[in-house]
N, C-alpha and C positions, 0 to 999 in steps of 0.2 A: 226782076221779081223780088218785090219784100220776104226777107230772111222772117221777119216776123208774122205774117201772113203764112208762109208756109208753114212753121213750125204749129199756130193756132189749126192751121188745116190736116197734119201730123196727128195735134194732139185730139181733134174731130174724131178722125178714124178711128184711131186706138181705142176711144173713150164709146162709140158707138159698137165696136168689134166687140168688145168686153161686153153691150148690151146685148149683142145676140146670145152670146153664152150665156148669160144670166136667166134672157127666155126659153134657153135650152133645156136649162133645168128647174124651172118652176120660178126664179126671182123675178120680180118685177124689172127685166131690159127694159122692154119697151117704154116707160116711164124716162127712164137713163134716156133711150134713144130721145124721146121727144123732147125734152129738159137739155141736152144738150146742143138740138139745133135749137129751142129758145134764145141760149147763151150765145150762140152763136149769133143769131140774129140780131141780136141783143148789140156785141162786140163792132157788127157791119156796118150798124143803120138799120138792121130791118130792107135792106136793098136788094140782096139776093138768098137770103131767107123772109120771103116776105111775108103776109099776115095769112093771105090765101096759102101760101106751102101748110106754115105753121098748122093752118085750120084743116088741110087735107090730114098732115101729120093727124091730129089730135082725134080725125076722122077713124085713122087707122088704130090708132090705141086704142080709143075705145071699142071698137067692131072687134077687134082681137081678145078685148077681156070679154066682153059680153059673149063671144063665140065660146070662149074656155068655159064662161059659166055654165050658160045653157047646156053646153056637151058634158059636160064632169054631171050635171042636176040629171040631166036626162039619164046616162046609163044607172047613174044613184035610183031612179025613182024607180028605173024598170024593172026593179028587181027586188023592190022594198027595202035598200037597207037601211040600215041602221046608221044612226047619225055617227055615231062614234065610228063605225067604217068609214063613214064617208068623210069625217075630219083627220082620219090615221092614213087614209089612202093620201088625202092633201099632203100632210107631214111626210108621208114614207117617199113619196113622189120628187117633195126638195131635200131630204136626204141622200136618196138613192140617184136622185141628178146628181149633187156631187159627187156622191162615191163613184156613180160612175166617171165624171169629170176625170175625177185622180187615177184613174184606170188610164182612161182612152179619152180624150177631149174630142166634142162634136157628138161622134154617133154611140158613143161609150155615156154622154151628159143625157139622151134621149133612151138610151135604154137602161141606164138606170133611173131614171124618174118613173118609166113605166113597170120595170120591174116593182121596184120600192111602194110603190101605187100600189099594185097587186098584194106585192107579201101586206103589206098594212094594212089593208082592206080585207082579206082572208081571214088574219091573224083578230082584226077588231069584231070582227061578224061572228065569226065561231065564237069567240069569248063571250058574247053577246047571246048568240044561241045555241052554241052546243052542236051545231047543224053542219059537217062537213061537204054535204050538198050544198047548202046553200047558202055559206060561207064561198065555198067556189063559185056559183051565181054570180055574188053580187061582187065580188075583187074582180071576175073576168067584164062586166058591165062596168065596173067604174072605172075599170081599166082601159078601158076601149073610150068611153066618155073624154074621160081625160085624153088620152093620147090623142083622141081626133082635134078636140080645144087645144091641145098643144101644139100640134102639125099648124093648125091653121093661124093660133097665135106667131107663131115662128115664122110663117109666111109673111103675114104683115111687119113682122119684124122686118122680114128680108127686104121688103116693098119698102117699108122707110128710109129704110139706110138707103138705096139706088135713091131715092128721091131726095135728100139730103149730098148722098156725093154728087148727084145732076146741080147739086144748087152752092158749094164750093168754088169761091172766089180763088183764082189761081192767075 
């Protein structure tokens, strides 16, 4: 077995791993993930990342982002906020992914993005209207939006990556 080949397949994982945690907390992984089996493909011939993977790949990216949209717009609408909640909820969301990251990686990067979503979404709507009711409304709606877009982004995440290790010249 190629020492060089292994290590390119090493450096696959690691660089794809790093993409799920990025999707964990609101960063663009999945991008990472797809860009990377590009490279790789790229690196092979295109032989065992073929055009079809790549195309299923770019399938999954975008069905993952449009889910996030649509889910983060929908609990935003149902509730009428305010755009400034609903741009602080975004921001509080890859914040609080971090912070949670530096806590607890994994399940510590998804409940802070969902907390930080919340606090920023509450904290932007009250400012907005003065309205503790319904300040709480719309952070617990964009809250739930989000997290469902996030869940299902992260899935695909997860879907890519098996399908990229499935296609890993070894």
């Amino acid at each position: 077995m190629d020492a060089g080949l292994i290590a390119i397949n090493l450096l696959v994982i690691a660089v794809i791993a790093v993409g799920i945690g990025m999707t964990a907390i609101g960063l663009p992984g999945n991008w990472l993930i797809f860009f990377t089996a590009l490279g790789y493909g790229y690196t092979e011939g295109f032989v065992h990342m073929s055009s079809t993977v790549l195309l299923l790949l770019l399938g999954a990216l975008l069905l993952g982002e449009l889910a996030e949209f649509i889910a983060g717009a929908l609990g935003a609408t149902k509730e009428n906020a305010s755009r400034m909640a609903i741009g602080s909820a975004f921001f509080g969301g890859i914040v609080g992914g971090i912070a949670g990251t530096g806590i607890m990686p994994g399940l510590g990067s998804i409940a802070g993005a969902i907390t930080g979503s919340f606090a920023a979404g509450y904290l932007a709507e009250y400012a907005a209207t003065g309205n503790r009711e319904k300040a709480g409304r719309v952070a617990k709606s964009i809250m739930i939006g989000q997290a469902l877009g996030l869940i299902f982004k992260l899935a695909m995440a997860i879907g890519m990556v098996v399908l990229i290790l499935s296609k890993l010249a070894w």
